[in-house]
C-alpha positions as CSV (number, residue, x, y, z in Angstrom):
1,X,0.0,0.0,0.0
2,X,1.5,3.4,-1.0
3,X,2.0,6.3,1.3
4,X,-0.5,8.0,-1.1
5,X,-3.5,6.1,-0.6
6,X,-2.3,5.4,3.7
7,X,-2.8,9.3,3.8
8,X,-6.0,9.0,2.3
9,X,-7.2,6.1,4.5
10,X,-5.9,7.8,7.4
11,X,-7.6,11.3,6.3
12,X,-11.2,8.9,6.0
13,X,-10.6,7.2,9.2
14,X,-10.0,11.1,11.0
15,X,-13.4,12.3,9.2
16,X,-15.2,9.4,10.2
17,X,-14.2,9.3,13.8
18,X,-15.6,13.5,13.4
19,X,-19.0,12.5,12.6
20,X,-19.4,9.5,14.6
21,X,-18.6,12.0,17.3
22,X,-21.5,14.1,15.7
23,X,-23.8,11.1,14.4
24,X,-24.2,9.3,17.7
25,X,-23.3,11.4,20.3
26,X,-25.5,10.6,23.3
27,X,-28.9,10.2,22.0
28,X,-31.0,7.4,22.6
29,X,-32.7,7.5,19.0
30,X,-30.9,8.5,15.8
31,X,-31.4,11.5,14.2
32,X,-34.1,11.4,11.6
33,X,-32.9,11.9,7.1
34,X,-33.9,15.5,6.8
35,X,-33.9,15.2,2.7
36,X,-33.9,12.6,0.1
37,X,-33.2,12.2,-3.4
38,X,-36.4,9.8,-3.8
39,X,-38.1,7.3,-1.4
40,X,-36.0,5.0,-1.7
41,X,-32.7,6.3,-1.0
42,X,-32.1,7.0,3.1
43,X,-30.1,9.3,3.8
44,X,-28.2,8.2,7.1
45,X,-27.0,10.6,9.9
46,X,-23.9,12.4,9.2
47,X,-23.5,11.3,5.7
48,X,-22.3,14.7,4.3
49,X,-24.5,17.3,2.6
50,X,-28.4,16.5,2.7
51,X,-29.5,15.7,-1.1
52,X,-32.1,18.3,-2.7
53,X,-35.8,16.5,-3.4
54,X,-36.2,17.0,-7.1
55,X,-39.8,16.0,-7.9
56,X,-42.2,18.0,-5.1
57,X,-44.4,14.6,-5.3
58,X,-41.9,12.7,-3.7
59,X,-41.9,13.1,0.2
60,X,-39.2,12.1,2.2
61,X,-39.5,8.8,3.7
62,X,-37.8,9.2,7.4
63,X,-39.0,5.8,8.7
64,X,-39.3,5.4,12.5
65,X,-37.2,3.1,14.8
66,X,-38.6,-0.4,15.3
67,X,-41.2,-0.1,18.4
68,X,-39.0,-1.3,21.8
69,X,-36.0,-1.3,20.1
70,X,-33.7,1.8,21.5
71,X,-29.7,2.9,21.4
72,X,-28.2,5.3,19.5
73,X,-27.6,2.9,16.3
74,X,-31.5,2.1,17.0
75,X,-32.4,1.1,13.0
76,X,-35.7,2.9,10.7
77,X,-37.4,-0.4,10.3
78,X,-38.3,0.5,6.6
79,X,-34.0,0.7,6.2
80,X,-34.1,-3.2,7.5
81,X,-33.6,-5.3,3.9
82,X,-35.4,-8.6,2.7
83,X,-32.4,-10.5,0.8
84,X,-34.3,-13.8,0.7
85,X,-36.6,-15.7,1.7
86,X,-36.8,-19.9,1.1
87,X,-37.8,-23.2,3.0
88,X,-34.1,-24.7,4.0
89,X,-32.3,-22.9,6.7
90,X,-29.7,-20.3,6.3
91,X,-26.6,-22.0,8.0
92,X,-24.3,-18.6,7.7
93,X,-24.5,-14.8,6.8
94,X,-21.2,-15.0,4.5
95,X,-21.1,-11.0,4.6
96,X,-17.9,-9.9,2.9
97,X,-16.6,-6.1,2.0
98,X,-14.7,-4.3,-0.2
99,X,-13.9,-1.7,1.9
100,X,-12.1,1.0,-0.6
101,X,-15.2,1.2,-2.4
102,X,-17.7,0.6,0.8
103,X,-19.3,-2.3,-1.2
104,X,-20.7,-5.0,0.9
105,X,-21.1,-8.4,-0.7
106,X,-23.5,-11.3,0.6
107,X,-23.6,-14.7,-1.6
108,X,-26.5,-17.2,-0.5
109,X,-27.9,-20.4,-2.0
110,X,-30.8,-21.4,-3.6
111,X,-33.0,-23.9,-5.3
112,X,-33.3,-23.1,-8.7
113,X,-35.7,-24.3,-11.5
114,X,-34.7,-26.5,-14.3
115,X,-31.6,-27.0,-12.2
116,X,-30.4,-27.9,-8.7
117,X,-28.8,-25.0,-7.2
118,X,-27.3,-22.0,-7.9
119,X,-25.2,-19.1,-5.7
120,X,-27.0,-15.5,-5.6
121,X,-24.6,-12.5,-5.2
122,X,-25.9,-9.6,-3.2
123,X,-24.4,-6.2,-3.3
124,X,-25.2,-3.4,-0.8
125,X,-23.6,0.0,-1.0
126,X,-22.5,1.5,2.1
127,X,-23.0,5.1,1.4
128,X,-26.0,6.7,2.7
129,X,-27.5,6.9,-1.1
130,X,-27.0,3.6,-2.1
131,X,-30.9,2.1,-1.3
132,X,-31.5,-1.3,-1.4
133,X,-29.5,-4.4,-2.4
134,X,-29.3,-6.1,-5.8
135,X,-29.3,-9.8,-6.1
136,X,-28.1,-11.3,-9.3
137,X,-27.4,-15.1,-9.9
138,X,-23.9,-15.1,-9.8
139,X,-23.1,-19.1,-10.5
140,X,-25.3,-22.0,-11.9
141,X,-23.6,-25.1,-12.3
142,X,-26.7,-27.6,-12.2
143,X,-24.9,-28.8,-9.1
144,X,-25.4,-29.5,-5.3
145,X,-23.8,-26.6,-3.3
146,X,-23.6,-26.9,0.6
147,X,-21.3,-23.6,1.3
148,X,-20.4,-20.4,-0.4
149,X,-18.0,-17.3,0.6
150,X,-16.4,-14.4,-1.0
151,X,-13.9,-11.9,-0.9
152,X,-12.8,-8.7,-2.6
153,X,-9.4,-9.3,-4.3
154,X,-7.7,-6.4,-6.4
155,X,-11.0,-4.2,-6.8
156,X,-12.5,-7.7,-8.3
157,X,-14.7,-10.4,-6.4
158,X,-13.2,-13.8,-5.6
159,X,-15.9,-16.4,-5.3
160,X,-15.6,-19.8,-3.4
161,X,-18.3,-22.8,-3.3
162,X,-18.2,-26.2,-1.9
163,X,-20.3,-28.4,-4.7
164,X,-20.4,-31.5,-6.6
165,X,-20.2,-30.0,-10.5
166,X,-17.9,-32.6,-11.1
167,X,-18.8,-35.2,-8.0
168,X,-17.8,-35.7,-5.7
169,X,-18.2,-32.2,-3.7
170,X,-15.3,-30.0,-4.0
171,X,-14.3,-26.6,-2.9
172,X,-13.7,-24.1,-6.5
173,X,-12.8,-20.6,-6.5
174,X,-13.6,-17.9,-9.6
175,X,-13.7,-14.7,-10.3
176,X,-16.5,-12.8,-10.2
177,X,-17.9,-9.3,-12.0
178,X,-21.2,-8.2,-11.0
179,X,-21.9,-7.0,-14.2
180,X,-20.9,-10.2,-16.6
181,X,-20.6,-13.0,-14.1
182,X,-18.4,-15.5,-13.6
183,X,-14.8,-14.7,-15.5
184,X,-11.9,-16.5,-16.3
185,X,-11.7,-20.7,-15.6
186,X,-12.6,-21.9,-12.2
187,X,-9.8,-23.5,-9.9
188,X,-10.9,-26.7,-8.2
189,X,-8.3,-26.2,-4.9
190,X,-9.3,-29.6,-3.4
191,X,-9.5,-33.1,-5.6
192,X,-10.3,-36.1,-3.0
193,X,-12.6,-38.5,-2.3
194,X,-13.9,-36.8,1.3
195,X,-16.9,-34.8,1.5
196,X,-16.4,-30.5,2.4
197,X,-18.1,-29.4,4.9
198,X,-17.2,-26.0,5.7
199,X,-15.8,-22.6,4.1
200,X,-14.3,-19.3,5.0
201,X,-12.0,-17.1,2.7
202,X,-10.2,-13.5,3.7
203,X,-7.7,-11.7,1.3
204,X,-4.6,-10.8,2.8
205,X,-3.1,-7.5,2.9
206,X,-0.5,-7.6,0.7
207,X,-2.8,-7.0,-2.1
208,X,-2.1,-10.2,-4.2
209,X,-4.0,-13.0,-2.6
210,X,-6.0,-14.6,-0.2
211,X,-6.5,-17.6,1.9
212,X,-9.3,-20.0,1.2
213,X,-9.6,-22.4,4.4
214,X,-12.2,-25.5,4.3
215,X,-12.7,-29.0,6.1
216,X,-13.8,-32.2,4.8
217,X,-14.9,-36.1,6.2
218,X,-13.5,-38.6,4.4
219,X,-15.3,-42.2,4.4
220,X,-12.9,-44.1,6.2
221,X,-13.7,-41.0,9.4
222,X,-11.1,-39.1,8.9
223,X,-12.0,-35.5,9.4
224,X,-10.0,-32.6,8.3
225,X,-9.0,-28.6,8.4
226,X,-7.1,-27.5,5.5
227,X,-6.1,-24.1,3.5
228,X,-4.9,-22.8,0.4
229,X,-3.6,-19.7,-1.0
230,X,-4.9,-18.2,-4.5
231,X,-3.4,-15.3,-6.4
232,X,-6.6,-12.3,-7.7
233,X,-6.9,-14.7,-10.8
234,X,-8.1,-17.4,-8.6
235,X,-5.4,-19.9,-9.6
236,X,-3.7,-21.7,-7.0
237,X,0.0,-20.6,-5.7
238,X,0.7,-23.5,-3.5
239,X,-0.4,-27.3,-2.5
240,X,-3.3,-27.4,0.2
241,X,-1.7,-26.7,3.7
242,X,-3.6,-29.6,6.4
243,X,-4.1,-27.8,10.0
244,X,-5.3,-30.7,11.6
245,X,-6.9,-34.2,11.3
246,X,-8.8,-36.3,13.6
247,X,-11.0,-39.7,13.6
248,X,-12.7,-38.2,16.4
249,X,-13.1,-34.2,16.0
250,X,-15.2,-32.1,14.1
251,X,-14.4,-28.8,12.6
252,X,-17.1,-26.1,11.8
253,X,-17.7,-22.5,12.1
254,X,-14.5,-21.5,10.5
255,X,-13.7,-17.6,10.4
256,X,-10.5,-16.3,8.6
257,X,-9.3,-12.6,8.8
258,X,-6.1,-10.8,7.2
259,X,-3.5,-10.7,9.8
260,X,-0.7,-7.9,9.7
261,X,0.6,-7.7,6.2
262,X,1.1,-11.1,4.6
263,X,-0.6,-13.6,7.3
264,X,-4.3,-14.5,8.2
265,X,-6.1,-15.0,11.6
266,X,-8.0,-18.4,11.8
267,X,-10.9,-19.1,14.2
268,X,-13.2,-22.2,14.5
269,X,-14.8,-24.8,16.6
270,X,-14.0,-28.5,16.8
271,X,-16.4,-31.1,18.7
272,X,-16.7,-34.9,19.0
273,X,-19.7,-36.2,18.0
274,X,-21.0,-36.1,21.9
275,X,-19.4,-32.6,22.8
276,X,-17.3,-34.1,25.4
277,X,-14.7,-32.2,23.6
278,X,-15.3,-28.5,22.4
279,X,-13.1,-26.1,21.7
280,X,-13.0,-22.8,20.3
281,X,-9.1,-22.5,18.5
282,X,-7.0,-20.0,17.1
283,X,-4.6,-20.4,14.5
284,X,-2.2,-17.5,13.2
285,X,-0.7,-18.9,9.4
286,X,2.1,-17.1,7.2
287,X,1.8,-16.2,4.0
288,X,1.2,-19.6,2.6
289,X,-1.5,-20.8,4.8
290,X,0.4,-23.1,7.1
291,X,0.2,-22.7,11.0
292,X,2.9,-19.9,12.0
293,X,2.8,-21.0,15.7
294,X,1.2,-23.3,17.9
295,X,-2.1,-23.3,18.0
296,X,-4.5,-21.0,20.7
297,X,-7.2,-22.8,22.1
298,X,-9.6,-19.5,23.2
299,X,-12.0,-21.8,24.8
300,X,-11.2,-25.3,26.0
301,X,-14.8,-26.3,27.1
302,X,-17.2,-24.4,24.8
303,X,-20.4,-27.0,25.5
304,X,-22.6,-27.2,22.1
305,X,-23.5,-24.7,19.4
306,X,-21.0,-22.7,20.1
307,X,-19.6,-19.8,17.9
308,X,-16.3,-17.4,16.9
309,X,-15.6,-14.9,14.5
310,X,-12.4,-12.8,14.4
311,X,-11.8,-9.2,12.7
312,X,-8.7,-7.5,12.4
313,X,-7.1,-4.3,11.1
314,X,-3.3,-3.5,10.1
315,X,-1.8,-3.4,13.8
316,X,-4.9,-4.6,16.0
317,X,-7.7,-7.5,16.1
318,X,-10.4,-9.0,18.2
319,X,-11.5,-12.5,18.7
320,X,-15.6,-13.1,19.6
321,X,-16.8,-15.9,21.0
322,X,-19.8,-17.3,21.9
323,X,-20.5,-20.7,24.4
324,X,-22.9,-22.6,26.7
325,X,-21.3,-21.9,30.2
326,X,-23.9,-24.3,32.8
327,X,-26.3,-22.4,34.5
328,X,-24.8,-18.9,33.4
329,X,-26.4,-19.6,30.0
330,X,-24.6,-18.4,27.0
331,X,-22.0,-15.9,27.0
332,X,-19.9,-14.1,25.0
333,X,-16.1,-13.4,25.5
334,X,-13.8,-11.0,23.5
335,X,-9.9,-11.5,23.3
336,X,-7.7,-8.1,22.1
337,X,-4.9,-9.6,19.5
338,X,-1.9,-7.7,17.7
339,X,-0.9,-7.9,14.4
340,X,1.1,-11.3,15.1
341,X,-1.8,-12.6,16.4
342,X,-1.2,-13.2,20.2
343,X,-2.7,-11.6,22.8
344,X,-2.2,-7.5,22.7
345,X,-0.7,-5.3,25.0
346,X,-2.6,-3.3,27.1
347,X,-2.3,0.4,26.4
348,X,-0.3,1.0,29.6
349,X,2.5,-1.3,28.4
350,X,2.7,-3.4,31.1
351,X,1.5,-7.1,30.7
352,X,-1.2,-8.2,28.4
353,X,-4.7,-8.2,27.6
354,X,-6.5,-11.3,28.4
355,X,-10.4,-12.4,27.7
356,X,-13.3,-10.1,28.8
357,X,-16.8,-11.3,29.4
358,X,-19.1,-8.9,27.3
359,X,-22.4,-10.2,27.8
360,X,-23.4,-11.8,31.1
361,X,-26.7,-14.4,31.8
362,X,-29.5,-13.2,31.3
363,X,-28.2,-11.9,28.0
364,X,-27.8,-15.1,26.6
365,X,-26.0,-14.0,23.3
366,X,-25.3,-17.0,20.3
367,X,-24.3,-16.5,16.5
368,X,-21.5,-13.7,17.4
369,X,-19.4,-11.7,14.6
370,X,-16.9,-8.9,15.2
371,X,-15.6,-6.6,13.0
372,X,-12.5,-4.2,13.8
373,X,-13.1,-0.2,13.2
374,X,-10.8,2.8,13.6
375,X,-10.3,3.1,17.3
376,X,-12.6,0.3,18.3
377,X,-14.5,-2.8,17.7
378,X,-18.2,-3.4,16.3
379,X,-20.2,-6.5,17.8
380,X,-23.3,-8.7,16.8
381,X,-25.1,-11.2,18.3
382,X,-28.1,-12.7,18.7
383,X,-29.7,-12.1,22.0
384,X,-32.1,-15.0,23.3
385,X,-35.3,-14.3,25.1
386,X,-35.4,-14.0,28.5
387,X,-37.6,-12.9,31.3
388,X,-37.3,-9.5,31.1
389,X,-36.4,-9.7,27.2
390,X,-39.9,-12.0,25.4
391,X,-38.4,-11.3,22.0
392,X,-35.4,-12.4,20.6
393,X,-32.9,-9.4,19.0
394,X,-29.9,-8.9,16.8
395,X,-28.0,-7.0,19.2
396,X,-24.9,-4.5,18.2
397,X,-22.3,-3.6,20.8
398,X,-19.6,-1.2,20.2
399,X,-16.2,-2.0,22.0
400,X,-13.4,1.1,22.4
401,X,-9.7,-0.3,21.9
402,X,-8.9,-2.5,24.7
403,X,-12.6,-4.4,24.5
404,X,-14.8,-2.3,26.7
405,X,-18.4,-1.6,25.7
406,X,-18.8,2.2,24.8
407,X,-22.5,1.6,23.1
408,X,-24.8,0.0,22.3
409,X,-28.4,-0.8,20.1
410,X,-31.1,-3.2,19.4
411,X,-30.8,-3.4,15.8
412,X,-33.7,-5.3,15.2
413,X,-36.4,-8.2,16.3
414,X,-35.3,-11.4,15.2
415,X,-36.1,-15.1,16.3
416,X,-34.6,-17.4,18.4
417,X,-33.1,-20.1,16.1
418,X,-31.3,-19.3,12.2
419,X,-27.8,-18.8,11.0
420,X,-24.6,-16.8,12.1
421,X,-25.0,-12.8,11.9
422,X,-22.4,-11.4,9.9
423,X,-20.8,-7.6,10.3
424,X,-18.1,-5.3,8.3
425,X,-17.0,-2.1,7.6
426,X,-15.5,-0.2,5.1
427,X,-12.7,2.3,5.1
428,X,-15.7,5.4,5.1
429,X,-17.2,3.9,8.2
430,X,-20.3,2.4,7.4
431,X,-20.9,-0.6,9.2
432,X,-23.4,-3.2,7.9
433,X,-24.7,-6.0,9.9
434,X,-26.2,-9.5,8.1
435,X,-28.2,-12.3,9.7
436,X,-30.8,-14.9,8.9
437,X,-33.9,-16.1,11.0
438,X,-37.0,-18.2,10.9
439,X,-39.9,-16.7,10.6
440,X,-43.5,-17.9,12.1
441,X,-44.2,-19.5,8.7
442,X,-41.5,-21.7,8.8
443,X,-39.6,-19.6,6.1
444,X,-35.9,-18.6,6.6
445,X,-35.0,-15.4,5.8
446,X,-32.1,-13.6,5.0
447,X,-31.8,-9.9,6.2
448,X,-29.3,-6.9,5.9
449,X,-29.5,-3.1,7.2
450,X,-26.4,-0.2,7.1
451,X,-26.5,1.0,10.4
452,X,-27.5,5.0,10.8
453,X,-24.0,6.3,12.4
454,X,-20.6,6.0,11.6
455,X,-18.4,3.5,13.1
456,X,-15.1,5.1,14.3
């Protein structure tokens, strides 16, 4: 990255951290669009000059806060986005960004006629003006496909899915342009006989690849965690890299993040069958994907269903996790790392920083994702029903540098049971936040908002 475009970054980060100061302040509710374009592009607080309404028909739409739901992040519930809605689960909120051009990328499958399935690419613009999301069918292989991620590569998408095109199931990576679709061959990064079963991809930061991480059961019950680096043509640089194997354990929920300037950051859970072992793990890898220390284990007894997602800038990341702890109910931890991926420092300089609870019973938070900002941290969750709490809520936390919780909103109602939630920022500020639910019909549904203020 050139010195030009680290003073621009820097210049974005200062002007965001301004209007977050100015955006979210101390309010409980956010401030209100004062003037729109047309109905249906919001304009969020502190986006800049307010737009001039060109047609006197049009009347600007300011939405209203869902009913209950409060904080200063507190979301228009007309600004809270339908991606899709089918009859199978959503098992993950793959939410990706290209954060130079605060485009926010969400790929999902579904059944599709005269075929099996296919891979859906939502976009979502993070500026104020950028309405709704588009969905476009972005792959359609007449295959079976059980995962799909993506990352932004070189101003390009890179696109990975775990299908069965050419059986058995295999992980491929391609290009992809929103505008003509797939480009350039596909590069099939793992050829064996074992079943995938899970996917996560991250670019790295040095501009020129990125790490595509995946695990597989083979029939004899071997089970598997392996990577593999790909250039921004999607081509392979290197053999697959095998983290770990085990007859006995399980590995799901994988989470990969850039780490300093040629590494990556991966997080995931492994289980036996009868969650006797559970373990939330760590693993920092070099530039070509293998292990560059001993491994982290974050959580050595992390009970069923649990969850972790790390995010990370240039110097600073933060590791979420979510797990059953007995009668406390779920919980959710956070762990401050550096840019080698061990535990930080503390800002006094003396020791480092270890775990800190974030969410205490009653809470009870599940399907956690974390994404790093300027000077802080973003949060999401899902927060279970309790007591005092009848409905359940995609929650937001905001964390300042060394993990503490600075703010807070209800982003929106939600319901007990679906997949992950997913959140990122861009470089401008603009946080979005992904997740899926069931809804009273049975339906899963896949759902995304920008929030109203500025991350800083």
């Amino acid at each position: 990255m050139g010195k030009h475009t680290k003073f621009l970054r820097w210049s974005t980060a200062l002007t965001a951290l301004a209007v977050l100061a100015a955006a979210c302040g101390d309010d409980d509710k956010p401030t209100p669009p004062k003037k729109r374009r047309d109905a249906g592009a919001e304009r969020d607080a502190g986006s800049g000059d307010a737009a001039v309404i060109e047609d006197a028909a049009m009347k600007p739409d300011t939405g209203s806060p869902e009913e209950g739901l409060v904080g200063n992040c507190a979301i228009d519930s007309n600004k809270i986005y339908s991606v899709n809605l089918r009859d199978e689960p959503f098992l993950g909120t793959p939410l990706a960004v290209d954060p130079a051009a605060s485009m926010f990328a969400l790929p999902f499958i579904t059944p599709h006629a005269g075929c099996i399935d296919v891979v859906n690419m939502t976009l979502f613009t993070g500026g104020s003006q950028g309405g709704a999301p588009t969905t476009k069918v972005a792959s359609d292989h007449c295959a079976l496909v059980k995962e799909t991620a993506v990352t932004a590569l070189q101003s390009r998408w890179i696109m990975a899915t775990i299908d069965n095109r050419d059986p058995p199931y295999d992980v491929w990576v391609q290009r992809y342009d929103p505008a003509k679709g797939e480009q350039g061959a596909a590069t099939r990064l793992s050829a064996a006989a074992a079943v995938e079963t899970a996917l996560a991809m991250a670019s790295l930061r040095d501009g020129q690849h990125a790490v595509v991480a995946w695990a597989d059961e083979a029939a004899d019950g071997t089970h598997a965690l392996r990577t593999r680096v790909i250039d921004a043509n999607a081509a392979a640089t290197a053999d697959a890299v095998t983290i770990q194997e085990s007859k006995d354990l399980y590995f799901r929920g994988l989470s990969l993040a850039p780490l300093g300037t040629t590494g990556a950051g991966l997080a995931y859970w492994r289980y036996s069958a009868d969650f006797s072992i559970s373990q939330l793990v760590f693993r920092a890898l070099d530039a070509s994907g293998a292990p560059a220390r001993d491994e982290w284990v974050i959580a050595p007894a992390a009970g069923p269903a649990a969850s972790i997602d790390v995010g990370t800038d240039e110097t600073l990341g933060g590791i979420v996790w979510s797990l059953a702890e007995g009668s406390q109910g779920r919980q959710i931890w956070f762990q401050r790392i550096d840019a080698t991926g061990q535990a930080a420092k503390l800002l006094s300089g003396q020791g480092q920083s270890g775990p800190l609870r974030i969410v205490n019973s009653p809470f009870r938070g599940i399907d956690v994702a974390v994404a790093k900002l300027f000077s802080g941290y973003a949060v999401s969750y899902r927060a279970l029903p309790t007591a005092k709490e009848p409905k359940a809520v995609i929650r937001l936390y905001f964390l300042d540098r060394n993990g503490a919780i600075i703010g807070g909103s209800d982003v929106s109602y939600t319901s007990e049971s679906g997949g992950g939630t997913g959140i990122e920022v861009a470089y401008d500020g603009r946080v979005v936040v992904g997740w899926s639910q069931v809804n009273e019909d049975g339906k899963s549904e896949l759902k995304l908002v920008r929030l109203p203020c500025i991350g800083g």
